[in-house]
C-alpha positions in Angstrom: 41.8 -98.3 -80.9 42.6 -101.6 -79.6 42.6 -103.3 -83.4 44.5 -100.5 -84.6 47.6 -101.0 -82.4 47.5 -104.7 -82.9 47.2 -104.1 -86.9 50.5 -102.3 -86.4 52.3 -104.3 -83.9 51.3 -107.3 -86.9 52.6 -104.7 -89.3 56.1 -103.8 -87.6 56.7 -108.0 -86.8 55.8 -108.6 -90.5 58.4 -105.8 -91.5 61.2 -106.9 -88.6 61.3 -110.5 -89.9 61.3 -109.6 -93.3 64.6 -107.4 -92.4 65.4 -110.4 -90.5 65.3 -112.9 -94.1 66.8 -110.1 -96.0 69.7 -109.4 -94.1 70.1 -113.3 -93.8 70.3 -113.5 -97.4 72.9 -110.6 -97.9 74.9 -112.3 -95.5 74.6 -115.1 -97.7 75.6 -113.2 -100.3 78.7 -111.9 -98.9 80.2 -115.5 -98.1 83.7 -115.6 -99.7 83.6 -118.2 -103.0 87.4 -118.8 -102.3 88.1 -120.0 -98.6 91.7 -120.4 -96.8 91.1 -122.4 -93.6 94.4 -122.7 -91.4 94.8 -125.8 -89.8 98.2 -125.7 -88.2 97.7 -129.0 -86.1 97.2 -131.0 -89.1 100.4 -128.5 -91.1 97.9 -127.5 -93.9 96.1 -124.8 -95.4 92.6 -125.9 -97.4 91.7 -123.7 -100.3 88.0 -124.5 -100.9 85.9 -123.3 -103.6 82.6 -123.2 -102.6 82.7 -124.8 -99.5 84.3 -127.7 -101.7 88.4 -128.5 -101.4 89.8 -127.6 -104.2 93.7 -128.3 -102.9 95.5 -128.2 -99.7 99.2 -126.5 -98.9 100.6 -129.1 -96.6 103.9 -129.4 -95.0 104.2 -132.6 -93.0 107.8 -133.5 -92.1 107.8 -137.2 -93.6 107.6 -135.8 -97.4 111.0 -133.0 -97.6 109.1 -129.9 -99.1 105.5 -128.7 -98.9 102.8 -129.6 -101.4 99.5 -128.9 -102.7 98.0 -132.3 -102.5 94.8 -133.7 -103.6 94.2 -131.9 -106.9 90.5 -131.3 -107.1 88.5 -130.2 -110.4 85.5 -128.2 -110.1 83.2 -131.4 -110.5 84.9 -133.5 -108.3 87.4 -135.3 -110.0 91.1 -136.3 -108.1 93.7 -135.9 -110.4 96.6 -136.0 -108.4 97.9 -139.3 -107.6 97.4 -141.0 -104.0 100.9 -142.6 -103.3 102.6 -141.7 -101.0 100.3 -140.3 -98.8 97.0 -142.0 -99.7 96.5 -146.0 -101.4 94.3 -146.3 -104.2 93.6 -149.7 -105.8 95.5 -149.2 -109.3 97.3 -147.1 -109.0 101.2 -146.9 -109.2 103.4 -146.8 -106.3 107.0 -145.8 -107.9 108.6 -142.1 -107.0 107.7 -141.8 -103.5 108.7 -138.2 -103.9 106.3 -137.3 -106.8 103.3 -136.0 -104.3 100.4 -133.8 -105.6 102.3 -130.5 -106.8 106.4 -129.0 -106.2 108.6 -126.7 -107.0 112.4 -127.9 -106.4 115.3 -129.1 -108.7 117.9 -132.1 -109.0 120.9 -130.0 -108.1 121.1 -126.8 -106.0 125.1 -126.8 -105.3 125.9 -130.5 -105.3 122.4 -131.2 -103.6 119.2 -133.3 -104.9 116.1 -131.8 -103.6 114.4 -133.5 -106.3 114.7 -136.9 -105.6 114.7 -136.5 -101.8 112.3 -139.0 -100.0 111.6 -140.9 -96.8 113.0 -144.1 -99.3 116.6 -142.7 -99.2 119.0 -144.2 -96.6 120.5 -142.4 -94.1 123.9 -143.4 -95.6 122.9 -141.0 -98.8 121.0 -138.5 -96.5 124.2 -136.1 -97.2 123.1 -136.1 -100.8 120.3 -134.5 -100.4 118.4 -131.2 -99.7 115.1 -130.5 -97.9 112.6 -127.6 -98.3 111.1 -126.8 -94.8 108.1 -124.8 -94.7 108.6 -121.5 -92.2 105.5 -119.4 -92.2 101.8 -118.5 -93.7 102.1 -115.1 -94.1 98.7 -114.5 -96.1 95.3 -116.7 -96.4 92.9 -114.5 -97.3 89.7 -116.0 -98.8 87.6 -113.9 -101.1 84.5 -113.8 -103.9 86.8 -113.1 -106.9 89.9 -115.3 -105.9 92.1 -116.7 -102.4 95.7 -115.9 -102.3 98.1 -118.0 -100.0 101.6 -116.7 -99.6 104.0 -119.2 -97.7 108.0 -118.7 -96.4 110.2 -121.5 -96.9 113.8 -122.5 -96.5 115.8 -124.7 -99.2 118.3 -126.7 -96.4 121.8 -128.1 -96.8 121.4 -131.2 -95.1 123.9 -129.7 -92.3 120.9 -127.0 -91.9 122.5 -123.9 -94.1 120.0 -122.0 -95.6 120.8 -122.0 -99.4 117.8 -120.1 -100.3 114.8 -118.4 -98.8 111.7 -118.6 -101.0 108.4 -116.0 -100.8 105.7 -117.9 -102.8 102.1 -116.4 -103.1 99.0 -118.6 -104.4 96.4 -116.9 -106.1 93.2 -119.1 -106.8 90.2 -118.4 -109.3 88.0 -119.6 -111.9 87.0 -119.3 -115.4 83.8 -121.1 -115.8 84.8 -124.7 -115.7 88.0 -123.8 -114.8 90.2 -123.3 -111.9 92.9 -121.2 -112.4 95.5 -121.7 -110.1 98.9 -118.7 -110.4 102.1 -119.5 -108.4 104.9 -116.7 -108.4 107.7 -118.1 -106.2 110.8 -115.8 -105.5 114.4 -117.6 -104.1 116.4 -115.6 -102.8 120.3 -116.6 -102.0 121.4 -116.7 -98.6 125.4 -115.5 -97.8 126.7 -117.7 -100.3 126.4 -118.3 -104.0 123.7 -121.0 -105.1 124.2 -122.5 -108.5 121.2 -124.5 -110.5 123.6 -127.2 -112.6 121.9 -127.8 -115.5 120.1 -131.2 -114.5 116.9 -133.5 -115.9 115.2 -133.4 -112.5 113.1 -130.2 -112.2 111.4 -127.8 -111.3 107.4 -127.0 -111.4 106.2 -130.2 -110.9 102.7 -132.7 -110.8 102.0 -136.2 -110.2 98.5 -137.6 -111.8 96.4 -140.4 -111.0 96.2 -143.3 -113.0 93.4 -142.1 -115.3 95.3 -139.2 -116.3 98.3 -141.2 -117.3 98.7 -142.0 -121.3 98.4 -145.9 -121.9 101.6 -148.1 -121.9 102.6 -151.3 -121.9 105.7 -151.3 -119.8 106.0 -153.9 -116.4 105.6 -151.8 -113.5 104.0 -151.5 -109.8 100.6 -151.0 -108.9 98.4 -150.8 -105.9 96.5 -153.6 -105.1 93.2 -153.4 -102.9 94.5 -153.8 -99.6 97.4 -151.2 -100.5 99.8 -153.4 -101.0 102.2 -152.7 -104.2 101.8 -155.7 -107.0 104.3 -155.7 -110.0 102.1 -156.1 -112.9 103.7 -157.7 -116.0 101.2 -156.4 -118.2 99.7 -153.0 -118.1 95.9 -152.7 -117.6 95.1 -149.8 -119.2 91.5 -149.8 -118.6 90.0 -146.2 -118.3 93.7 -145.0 -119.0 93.2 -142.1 -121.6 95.5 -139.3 -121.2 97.8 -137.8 -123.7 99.8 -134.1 -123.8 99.1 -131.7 -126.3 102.1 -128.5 -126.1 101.3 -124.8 -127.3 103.4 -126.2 -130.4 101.1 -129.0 -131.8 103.0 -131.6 -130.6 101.4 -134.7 -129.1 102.3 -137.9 -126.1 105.5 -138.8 -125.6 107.1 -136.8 -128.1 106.6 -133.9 -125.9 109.6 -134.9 -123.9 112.6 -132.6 -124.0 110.3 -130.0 -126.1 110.4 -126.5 -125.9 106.7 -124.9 -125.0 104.9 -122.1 -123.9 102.3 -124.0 -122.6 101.2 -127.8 -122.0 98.0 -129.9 -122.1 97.7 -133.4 -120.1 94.2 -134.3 -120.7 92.3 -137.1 -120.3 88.3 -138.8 -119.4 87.3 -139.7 -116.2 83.7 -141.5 -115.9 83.3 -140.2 -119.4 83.8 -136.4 -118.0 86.9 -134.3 -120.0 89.3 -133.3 -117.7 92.4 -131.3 -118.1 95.5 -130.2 -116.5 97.7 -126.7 -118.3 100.9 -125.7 -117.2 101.3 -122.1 -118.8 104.8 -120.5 -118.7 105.9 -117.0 -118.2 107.4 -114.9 -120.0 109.6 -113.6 -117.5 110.8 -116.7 -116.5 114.4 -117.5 -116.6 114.5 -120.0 -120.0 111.0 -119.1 -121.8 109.8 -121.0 -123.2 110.6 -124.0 -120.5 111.5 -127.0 -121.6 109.6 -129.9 -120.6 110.3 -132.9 -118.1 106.7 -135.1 -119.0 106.5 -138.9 -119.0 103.5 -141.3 -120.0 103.8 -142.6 -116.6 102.0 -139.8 -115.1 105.0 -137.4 -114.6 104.1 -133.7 -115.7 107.2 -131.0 -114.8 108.5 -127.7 -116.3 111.9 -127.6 -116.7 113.5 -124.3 -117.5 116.7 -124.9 -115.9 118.0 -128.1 -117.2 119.0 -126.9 -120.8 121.8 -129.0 -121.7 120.1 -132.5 -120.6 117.2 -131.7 -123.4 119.8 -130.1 -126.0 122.2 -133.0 -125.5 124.6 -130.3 -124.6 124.1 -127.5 -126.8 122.8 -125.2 -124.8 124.6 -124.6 -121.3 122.5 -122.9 -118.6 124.4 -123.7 -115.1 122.3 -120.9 -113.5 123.5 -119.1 -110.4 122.3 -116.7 -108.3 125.2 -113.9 -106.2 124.7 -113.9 -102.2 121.2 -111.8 -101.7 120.1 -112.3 -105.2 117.1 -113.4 -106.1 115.1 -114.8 -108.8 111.5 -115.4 -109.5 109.7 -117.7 -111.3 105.4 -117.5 -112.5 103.6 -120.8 -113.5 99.9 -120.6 -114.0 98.3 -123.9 -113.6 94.3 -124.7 -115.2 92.4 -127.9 -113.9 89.6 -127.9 -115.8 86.3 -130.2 -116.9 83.3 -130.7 -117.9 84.5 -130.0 -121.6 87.0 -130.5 -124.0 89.3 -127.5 -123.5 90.5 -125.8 -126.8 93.9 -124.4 -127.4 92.1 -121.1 -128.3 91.0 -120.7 -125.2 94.4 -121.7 -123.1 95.9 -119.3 -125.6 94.0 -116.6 -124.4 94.4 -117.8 -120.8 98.3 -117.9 -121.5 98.2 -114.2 -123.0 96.5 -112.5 -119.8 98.8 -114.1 -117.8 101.6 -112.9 -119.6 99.9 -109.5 -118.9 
């Protein structure tokens, strides 16, 4: 009698702790491949992809609009450049206000809240516009994507609200992929807000050095101990980017093009990597015209018409008090292959969907 009981206690331990292992691994299972972490101390949301951080939405007060800043690939690989907020040896140290990736534009009635920077003077300070963030309404993590929606107010220097804007963040992947949507609606406060057609604008990225396309131009670098160097002569060293747009066109050329899509890709410790801006359909000026330099400057620019048209076409957008407008931008940072424009194509037509 005696064995039998202690054959089924053995039994019942054996069948609790294999509960136990199952219900660990289910648990496991269950973990959210797309996390959101608030960290309101530090003004900054993470979005991590497996436990690894993809991008962060910060908002510090020294930088005049929030960002997502670094840039991560899948594997690893920063290709958002450091300056401001970070020094990396080699890298350049022009356009304080170029950080990670914006949304803003040269001239919202009479203001710049492009060029707006911690470099201006206080003399020019009435020049410019600020975008303060407000509120995280939504980070919700998830197995099949994250989505991050964010308030934020576009401010007169004076502190009038020209425009309220809702943006939400929807993160996945495709493979090697991340695939990373932003729909931002701005909405017009009291009084009318009007978009003069200007060069500076609107969905923007800076990229590290490597992602750059090679030059030869004098310009200042980061040195080791972070201190900026002018070089004389480019060092161009690892330096292999170069744009590809949806319409076959290639480097600098791509300046001032009209595309529905564009490719900035590059090697980094022999690894392809990629960055796609896809435009909408829906978006005011589609297909956006584009604002992308050699020197690491990649922007969609739907709004400055008659800058690229050398005045042929007039856009001098507005938006009525309480009217609003939105704009979709789907953004793929991809590696660990060489990314066809089959495959951004089809990328480009479900997002259209």
């Amino acid at each position: 009698m005696k064995k039998s009981v202690t054959l089924f206690t053995t039994i019942i331990m054996q069948m609790f702790f294999i509960g136990m292992i199952a219900a660990s691994g289910n648990s496991g299972s269950k973990k959210s491949k797309f996390s959101l972490v608030e960290i309101p101390a530090e003004n900054k949301v993470e979005i991590r992809i497996d436990g690894e951080l993809f991008t962060s939405y910060i908002y510090p007060e020294d930088i005049a609009k929030p960002v997502l800043w670094p840039i991560n690939t899948l594997s690893g690989k920063v290709l958002s450049r450091g300056f401001p907020l970070e020094s990396i040896p080699g890298e350049r140290v022009d356009h304080p206000h170029h950080v990670g990736h914006w949304m803003n534009y040269g001239d919202v009635n009479g203001l710049d809240f492009w060029n707006n920077s911690t470099a201006r003077s206080k003399a020019d300070a009435h020049k410019y516009g600020s975008i303060y963030h407000k509120e995280v309404s939504t980070a919700k993590s998830g197995k099949k994507s994250g989505v991050l929606e964010t308030v934020s107010e576009w401010k007169a220097p004076d502190g009038t609200v020209l425009l309220v804007e809702n943006t939400k963040f929807i993160v996945s992947t495709v493979g090697n992929t991340i695939v990373l949507d932003r729909i931002s609606t701005l909405t017009a406060q009291d009084k009318e807000v009007s978009f003069k057609d200007n060069k500076e604008g609107m969905y923007g990225l800076r990229v590290t050095r490597a992602m750059e396309l090679p030059g030869t131009k004098a310009a200042v670098f980061t040195d080791a101990h972070g201190n900026p160097t002018e070089t004389k002569v480019l060092d161009n060293t690892g330096v292999k980017g170069n744009y590809l747009s949806s319409e076959g066109i290639e480097g600098k050329e791509v300046w001032g093009t009209r595309a529905r899509w564009m490719n900035l890709y590059s090697t980094i410790e022999d690894e392809p990597v990629a960055l796609v801006v896809i435009d909408h359909p829906e978006n005011v000026g589609y297909p956006t015209f584009w604002h992308a330099r050699d020197y690491g400057l990649f922007a969609a620019n739907p709004l400055g018409q008659s800058v690229f048209t050398k005045g042929k076409t007039v856009l001098d957008y507005k938006l009525a008090p309480n009217q609003s407008v939105t704009f979709k931008y789907r953004l793929l940072v991809h590696s660990g292959s060489v990314l066809s424009p089959e495959v951004i194509n089809e990328l480009a037509d479900k997002f259209a969907k």
